[in-house]
Each structure stands twice: as C-alpha cells, then as structure tokens.
C-alpha positions as CSV (number, residue, x, y, z in Angstrom):
1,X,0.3,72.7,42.4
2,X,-3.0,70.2,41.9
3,X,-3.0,66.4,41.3
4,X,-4.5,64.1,38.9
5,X,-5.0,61.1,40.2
6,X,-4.7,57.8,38.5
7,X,-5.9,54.1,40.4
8,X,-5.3,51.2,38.0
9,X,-6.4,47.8,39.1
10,X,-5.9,48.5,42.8
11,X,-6.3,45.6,44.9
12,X,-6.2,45.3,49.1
13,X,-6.7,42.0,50.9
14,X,-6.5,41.4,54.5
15,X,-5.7,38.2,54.6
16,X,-8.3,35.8,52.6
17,X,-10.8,38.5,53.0
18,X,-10.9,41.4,49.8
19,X,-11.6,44.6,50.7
20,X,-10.9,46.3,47.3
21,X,-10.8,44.1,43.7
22,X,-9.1,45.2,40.9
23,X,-10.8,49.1,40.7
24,X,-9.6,52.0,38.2
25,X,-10.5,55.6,38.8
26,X,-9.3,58.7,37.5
27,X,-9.8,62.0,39.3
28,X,-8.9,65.1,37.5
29,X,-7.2,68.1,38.7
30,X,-8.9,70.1,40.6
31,X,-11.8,68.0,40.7
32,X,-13.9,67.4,44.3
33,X,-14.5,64.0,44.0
34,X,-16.9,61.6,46.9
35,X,-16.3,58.2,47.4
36,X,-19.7,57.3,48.4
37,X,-21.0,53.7,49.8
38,X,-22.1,52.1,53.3
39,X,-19.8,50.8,55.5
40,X,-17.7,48.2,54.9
41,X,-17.7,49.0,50.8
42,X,-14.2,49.7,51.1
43,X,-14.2,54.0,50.3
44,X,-12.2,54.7,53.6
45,X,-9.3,51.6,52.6
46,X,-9.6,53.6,49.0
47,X,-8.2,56.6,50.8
48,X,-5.9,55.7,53.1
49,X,-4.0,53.7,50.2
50,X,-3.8,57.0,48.3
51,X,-2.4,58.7,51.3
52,X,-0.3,55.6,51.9
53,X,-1.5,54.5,55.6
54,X,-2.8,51.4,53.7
55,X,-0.8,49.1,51.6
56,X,-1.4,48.2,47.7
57,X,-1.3,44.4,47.2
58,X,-1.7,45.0,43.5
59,X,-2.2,48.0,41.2
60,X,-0.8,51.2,41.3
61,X,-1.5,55.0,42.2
62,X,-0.3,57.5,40.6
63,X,-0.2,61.7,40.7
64,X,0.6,63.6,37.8
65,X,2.1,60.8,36.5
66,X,4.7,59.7,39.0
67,X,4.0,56.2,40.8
68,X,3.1,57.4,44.4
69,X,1.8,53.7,46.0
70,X,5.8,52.6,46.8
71,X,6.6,55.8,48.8
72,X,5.7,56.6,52.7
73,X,3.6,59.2,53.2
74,X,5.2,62.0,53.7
75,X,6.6,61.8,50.8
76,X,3.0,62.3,48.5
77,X,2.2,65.5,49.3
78,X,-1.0,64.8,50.9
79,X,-3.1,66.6,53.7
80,X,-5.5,64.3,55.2
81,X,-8.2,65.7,57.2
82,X,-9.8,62.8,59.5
83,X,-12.6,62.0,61.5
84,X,-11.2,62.8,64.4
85,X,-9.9,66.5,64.7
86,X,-6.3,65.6,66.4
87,X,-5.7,68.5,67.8
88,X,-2.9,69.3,70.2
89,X,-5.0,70.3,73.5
90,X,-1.7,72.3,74.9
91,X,-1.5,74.1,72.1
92,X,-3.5,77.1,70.6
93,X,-5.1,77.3,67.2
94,X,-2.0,78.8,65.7
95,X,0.5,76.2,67.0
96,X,-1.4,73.5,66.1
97,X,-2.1,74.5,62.2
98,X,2.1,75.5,62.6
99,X,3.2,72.2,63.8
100,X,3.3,70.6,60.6
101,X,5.5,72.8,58.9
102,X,7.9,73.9,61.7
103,X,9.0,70.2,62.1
104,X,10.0,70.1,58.4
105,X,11.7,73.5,59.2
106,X,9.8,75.8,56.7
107,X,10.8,79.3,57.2
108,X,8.9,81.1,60.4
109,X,7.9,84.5,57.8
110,X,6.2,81.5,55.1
111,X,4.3,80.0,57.9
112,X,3.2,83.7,59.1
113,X,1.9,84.1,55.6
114,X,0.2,80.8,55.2
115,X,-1.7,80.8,58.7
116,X,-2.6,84.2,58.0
117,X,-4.2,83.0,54.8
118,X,-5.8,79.8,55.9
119,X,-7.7,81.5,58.7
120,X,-9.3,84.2,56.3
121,X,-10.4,81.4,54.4
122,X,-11.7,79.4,57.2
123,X,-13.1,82.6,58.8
124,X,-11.1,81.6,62.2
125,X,-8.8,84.6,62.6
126,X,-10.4,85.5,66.1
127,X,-9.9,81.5,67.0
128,X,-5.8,81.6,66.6
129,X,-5.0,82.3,70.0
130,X,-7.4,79.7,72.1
131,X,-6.9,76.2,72.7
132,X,-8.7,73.5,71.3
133,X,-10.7,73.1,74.4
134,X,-12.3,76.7,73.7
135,X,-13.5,75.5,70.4
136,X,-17.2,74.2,69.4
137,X,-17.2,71.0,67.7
138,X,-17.4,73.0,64.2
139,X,-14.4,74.9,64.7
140,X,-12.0,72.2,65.9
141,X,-12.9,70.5,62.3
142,X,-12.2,74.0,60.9
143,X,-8.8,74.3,63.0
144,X,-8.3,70.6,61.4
145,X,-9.1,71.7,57.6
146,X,-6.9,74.7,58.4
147,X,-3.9,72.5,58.9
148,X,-3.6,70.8,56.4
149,X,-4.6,73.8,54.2
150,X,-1.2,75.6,55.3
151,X,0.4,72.3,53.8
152,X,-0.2,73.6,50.6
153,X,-0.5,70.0,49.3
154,X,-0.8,68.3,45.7
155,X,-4.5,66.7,46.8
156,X,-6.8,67.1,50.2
157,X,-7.7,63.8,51.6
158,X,-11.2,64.2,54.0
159,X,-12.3,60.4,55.7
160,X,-15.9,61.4,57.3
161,X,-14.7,64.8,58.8
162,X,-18.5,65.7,59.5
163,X,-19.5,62.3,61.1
164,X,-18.5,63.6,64.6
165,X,-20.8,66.8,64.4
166,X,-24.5,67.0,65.7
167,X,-26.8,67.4,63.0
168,X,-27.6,70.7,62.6
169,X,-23.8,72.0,62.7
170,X,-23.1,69.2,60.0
171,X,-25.4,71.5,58.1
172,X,-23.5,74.5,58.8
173,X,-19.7,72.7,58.4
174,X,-21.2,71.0,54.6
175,X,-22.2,74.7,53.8
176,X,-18.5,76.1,54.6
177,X,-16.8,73.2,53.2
178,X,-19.1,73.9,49.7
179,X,-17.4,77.2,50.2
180,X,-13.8,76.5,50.8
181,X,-14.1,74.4,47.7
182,X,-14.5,77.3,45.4
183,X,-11.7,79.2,47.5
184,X,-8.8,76.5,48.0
185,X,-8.0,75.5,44.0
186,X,-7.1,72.0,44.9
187,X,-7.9,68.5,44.2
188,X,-10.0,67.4,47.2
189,X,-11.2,63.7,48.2
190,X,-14.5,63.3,50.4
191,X,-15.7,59.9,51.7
192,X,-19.0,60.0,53.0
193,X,-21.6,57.4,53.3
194,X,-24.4,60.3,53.6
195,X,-25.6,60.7,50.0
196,X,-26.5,64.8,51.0
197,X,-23.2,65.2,51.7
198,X,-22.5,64.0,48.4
199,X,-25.0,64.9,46.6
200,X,-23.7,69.5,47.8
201,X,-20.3,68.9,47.3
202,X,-19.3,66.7,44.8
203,X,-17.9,67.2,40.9
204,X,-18.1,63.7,40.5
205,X,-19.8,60.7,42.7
206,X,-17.7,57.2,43.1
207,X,-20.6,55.0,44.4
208,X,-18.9,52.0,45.9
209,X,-20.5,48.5,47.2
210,X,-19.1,45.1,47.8
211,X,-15.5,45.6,46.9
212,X,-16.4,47.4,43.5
213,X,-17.5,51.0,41.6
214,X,-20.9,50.6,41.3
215,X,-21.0,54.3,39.4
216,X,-18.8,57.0,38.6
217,X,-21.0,60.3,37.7
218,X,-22.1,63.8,38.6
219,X,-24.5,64.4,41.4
220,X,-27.3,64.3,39.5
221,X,-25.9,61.8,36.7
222,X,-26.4,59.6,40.1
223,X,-29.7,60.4,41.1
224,X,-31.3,60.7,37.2
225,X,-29.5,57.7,36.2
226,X,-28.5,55.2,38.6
227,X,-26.5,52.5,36.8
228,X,-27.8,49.9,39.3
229,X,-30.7,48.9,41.5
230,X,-28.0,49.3,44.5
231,X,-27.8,53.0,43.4
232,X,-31.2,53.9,43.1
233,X,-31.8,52.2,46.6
234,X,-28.6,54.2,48.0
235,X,-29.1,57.1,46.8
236,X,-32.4,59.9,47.0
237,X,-34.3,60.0,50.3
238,X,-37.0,58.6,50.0
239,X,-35.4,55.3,48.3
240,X,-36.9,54.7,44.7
241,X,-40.1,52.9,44.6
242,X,-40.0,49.4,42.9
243,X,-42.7,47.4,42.0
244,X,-42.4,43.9,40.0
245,X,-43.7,44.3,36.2
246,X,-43.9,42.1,33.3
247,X,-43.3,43.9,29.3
248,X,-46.3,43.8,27.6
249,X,-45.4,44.8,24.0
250,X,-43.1,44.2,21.5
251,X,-42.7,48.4,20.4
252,X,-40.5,50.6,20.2
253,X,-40.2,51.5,24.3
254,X,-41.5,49.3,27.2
255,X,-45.2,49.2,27.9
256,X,-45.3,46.9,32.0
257,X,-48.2,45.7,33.6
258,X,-47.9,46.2,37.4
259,X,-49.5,43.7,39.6
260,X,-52.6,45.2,39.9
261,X,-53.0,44.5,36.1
262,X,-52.9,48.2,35.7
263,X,-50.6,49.0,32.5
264,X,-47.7,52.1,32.4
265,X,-46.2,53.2,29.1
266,X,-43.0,54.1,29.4
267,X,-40.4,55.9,27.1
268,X,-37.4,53.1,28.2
269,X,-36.1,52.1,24.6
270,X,-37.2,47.8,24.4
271,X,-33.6,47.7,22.6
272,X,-31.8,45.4,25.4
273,X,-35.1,44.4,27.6
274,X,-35.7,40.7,27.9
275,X,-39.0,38.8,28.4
276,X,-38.6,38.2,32.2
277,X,-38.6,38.8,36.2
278,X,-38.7,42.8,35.5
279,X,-38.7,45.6,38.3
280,X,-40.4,49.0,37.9
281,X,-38.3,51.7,39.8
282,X,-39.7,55.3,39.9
283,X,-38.9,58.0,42.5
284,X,-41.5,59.7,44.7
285,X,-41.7,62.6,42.6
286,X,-42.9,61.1,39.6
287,X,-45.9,59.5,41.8
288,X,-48.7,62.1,42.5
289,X,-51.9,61.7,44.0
290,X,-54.3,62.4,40.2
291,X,-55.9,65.5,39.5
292,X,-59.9,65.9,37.9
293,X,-59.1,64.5,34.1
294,X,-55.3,62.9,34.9
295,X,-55.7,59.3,33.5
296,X,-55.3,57.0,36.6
297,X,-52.9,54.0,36.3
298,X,-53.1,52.4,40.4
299,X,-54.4,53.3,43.6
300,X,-53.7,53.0,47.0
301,X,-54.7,53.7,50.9
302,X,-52.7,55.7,52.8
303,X,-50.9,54.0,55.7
304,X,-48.5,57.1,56.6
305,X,-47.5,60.7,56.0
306,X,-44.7,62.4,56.3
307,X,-45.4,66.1,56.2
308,X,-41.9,68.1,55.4
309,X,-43.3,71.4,54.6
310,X,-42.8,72.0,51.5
311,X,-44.1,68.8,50.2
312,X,-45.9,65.5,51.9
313,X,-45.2,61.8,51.1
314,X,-48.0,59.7,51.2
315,X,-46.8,55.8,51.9
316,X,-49.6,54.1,49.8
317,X,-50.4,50.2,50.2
318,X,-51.9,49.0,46.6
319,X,-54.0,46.6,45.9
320,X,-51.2,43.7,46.0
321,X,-49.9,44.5,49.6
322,X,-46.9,46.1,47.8
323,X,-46.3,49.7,48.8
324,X,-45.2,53.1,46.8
325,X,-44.3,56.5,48.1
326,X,-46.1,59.1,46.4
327,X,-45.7,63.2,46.6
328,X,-47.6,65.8,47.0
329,X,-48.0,69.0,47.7
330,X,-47.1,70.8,51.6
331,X,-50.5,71.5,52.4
332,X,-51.9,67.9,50.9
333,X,-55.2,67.1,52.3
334,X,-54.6,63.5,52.4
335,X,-55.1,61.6,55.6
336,X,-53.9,58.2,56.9
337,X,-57.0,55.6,55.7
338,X,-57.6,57.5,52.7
339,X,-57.9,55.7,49.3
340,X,-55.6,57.6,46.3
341,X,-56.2,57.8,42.9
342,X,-52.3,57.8,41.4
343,X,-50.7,59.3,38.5
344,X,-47.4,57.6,37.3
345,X,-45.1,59.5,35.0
346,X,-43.6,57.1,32.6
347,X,-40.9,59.3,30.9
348,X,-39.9,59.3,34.6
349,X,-39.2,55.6,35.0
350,X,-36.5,53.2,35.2
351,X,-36.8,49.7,34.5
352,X,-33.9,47.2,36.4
353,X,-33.5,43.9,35.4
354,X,-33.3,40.0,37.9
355,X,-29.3,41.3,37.9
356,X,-29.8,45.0,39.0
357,X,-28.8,46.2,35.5
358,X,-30.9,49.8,34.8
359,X,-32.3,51.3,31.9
360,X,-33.2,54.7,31.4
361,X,-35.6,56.3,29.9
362,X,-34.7,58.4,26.5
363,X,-32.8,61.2,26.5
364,X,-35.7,63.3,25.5
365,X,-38.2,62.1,28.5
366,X,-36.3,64.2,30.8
367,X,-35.7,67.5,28.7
C-alpha cells in the first residue's frame, strides 16, 4: 500500500519563534518528493511532523485521507530513515533490519521473506551476517534503508541520510538510492539541502526558505524556472548571474540596458514589468565568450577560471566592477587578465523584480 499525502495550513512554533507558517502540500502516491532549503528553513520540522516526532500547532496531515497528525507514531505507518544509521552494534545485519518487526511479533517465515527481499534490493545479501562495525559508511546507510524497507510502510521518510558520507561515496549511495526508487513502489520523502541531491532524485522539488514554500516543481521546472530570486540563487552551481537593468521599451517583450549602457533584447513578455529597480538574472550557460560575427552585448577581464573538464567558467569583472560567470568550452584558451568579448542569450533570461518576483521568458525561447 502507498500514501498520498495531504499538509493543509501546517503550523509549528517553538515558543514565540515560527518555524513553519501556515504551508499546504500535496504529494501524490508514489511520488519521490525533496524538501529542499538551507538550514534552518524548516524541511527537517516538515518531516518529523509527518512522522509524528514533532507536534502540529495548527493544520492537519493527512494519508489517504485519514487525519494522521493526532496519532503517535507508530501508529502512521512510516519508516523513517535518519541521518544517523542507529544501528544495533551487537547485532548483525540480519537482526538489526529484524528488530523492528519481531517486537510487533510478525510471523518469523514473513520476516525470512521480507529480509530476503530487502537485501536483493539493497544488493547486501553477503552483509547479513556481520556486525555493523564490519560495515563501510555506505553500507551501514544501506543496512538502515534496509530496515525500514522490511516495514513495508505506507510512505519512506529519509532526513539527510547521505550528510554523514565522504564525498565521493555520497556519489555512489545517490546513484543506489536513484535505483532503489524505481525498485521499492513507494511514496518516499528526501530532505536535503544539496540541490544535486535533489536535482537526481526527485519527482517533484519543495524549495523551502524562511518558514515558507518558495517553489513546488520538477527538477528542471526549478532550475528553468525559478519562481524567486532565492531559487535561482539556491539552486544551479554556479549561482545565476544578476546584474541590475533598467526596461528600455515599451514592446511587446523586455529590451534592459545593463550598466555598461550595453542593451539585451529579451523574449520576457512586458505584460506585468513595471518601470523600476530591475535585476537581470541569466545562468552561466547562456554567457559565452563571442565567436568571429556573434553580435557583442558586454565585455569583461578575466579575474578566475575554473577548468572542470568538460567545460571552463570564466569569472569576468565588467566594466562597472560588477562580475558575471561565463562558459566555455573544456579546452578554452582563456587566461586570467584576459579581456572577453561576451555573447548574452536573451531567450535565456530571467528578469526579477525589487521583491524577488521572476519572470520567464516565453514558452517558445526555450523549445
């Protein structure tokens, strides 16, 4: 059995202070959805009032239906996987993903069957009989995964199960949990405050800031679209470039000047835009260094590059002191004091207004 989810007008205070104000969200059965935000936005309080190790002061939760936020815990049919892996050192890998379900007395042949199923998923069949003690870093998480998979629960709750892992097995453990996902036909909640981690495994993004859902979308609804300036800072590595502008036409889509006096058409509808403090936000990507015949719009010198292999970002300062992170290719010839000639796509660009409120470019700029 999955879970649909249903927060309406949740609310948690800790005394005067408000951690979480009035937020909705519905997550779908099924769906792997990441509660994404820096710390202190309030993801991890989210979760642990689903799984009921956090009180509601208002609002209610609810799973398929049935008001879940007055019951204890074990009563919600939740698996939480945490941070920490809590593993039993006495015990071996078989006792421990066991324990669980012998205390609520579950028949010793159904736990046979579901241990022998969770470790084929989890590829730790050879693990079962060492203790945790024997186990890399990567395997305790999967030994903690694995218990709460033989739970067989409604929904998977996961609170920054990667944060303990060096950084290249975080790579490996994202890749297996990617993989689990498709195999274990469950609902699963991930908080995370690493966008990459978000970005692989999510359905659906919940980017959350200052008490609040900033943005509720896809991975790359997230990254193409960011509904705020807070968004397009938080998520993409490098950050979006901003760069103050002011409209210079009354058309049908947003023609800026940039502080150099240099002008960018874009293709950002005026419908909405008000004469006033402006900000130009475009990703690295859209920034190249310009080609023999590319119309220029700014240039820049090159105060540092980042060479990543299979592209190179050039940090640029312009002519205003401001600065703008261009790409270009691996093998760019660039060095730090040169001056760059820069091509701006403008079916590329955002435009954010003295609030933080985005808008996009048409629908058509990015097809």
């Amino acid at each position: 059995m999955t879970a649909q989810i249903e927060i309406a007008e949740v609310t948690k205070r800790y005394g005067a202070l408000t951690v979480l104000d009035k937020l909705s969200l519905s997550i779908k059965a099924n769906e792997f959805m990441v509660f994404l935000g820096p710390s202190g936005c309030g993801k991890s309080t989210l979760l642990r009032m689903i799984a009921g190790l956090e009180s509601v002061d208002e609002g209610t939760i609810a799973i398929n239906g049935q008001r879940i936020d007055t019951l204890p815990p074990g009563q919600r049919d939740l698996a939480m996987v945490f941070q920490s892996y809590a593993l039993y050192p006495h015990m071996t890998v078989a006792d421990n993903m066991a324990f669980g379900l012998k205390n609520i007395g579950v028949p010793p042949d159904v736990i046979a069957t579901r241990l022998t199923e969770a470790a084929r998923m989890l590829e730790i069949g050879h693990l079962m009989e060492r203790k945790p003690g024997q186990l890399s870093g990567g395997q305790r998480q999967r030994v903690a995964i694995g218990r709460a998979i033989v739970k067989e629960p409604k929904a998977f709750l996961f609170d920054e199960p990667l944060s303990n892992l060096d950084a290249a097995l975080r790579v490996r453990t994202r890749v297996e949990l990617a993989q689990l996902r498709h195999r274990v036909k469950s609902t699963m909640i991930f908080v995370t405050h690493d966008q990459i981690e978000a970005m692989t495994l999510a359905d659906r993004v919940v980017v959350m800031n200052n008490r609040r859902i900033e943005q509720i979308g896809t991975p790359m609804e997230i990254y193409t679209k960011p509904a705020s300036r807070f968004v397009a800072t938080f998520v993409g590595s490098p950050t979006m470039n901003f760069l103050p502008v002011t409209l210079e036409n009354e058309g049908g889509f947003a023609r800026v000047r940039l502080p150099d006096r240099s002008l960018l058409q874009t293709t950002v509808p005026m419908a909405g835009l008000t004469p006033g403090a402006l900000d130009l936000g475009i990703r690295a990507e859209a920034v190249k260094p310009a080609r023999p015949g590319e119309t220029v719009i700014t240039s820049g010198q090159v105060e540092v590059l980042e060479r990543l292999g299979d592209r190179t970002l050039l940090y640029i300062r312009l002519e205003d002191g401001g600065m703008i992170v261009a790409e270009d290719i691996g093998l760019s010839r660039a060095v730090i004091g040169d001056r760059v000639p820069l091509v701006l796509d403008g079916a590329r660009a955002h435009l954010f207004d003295g609030e933080g409120h985005a808008f996009h470019a048409v629908e058509a700029a990015h097809g």
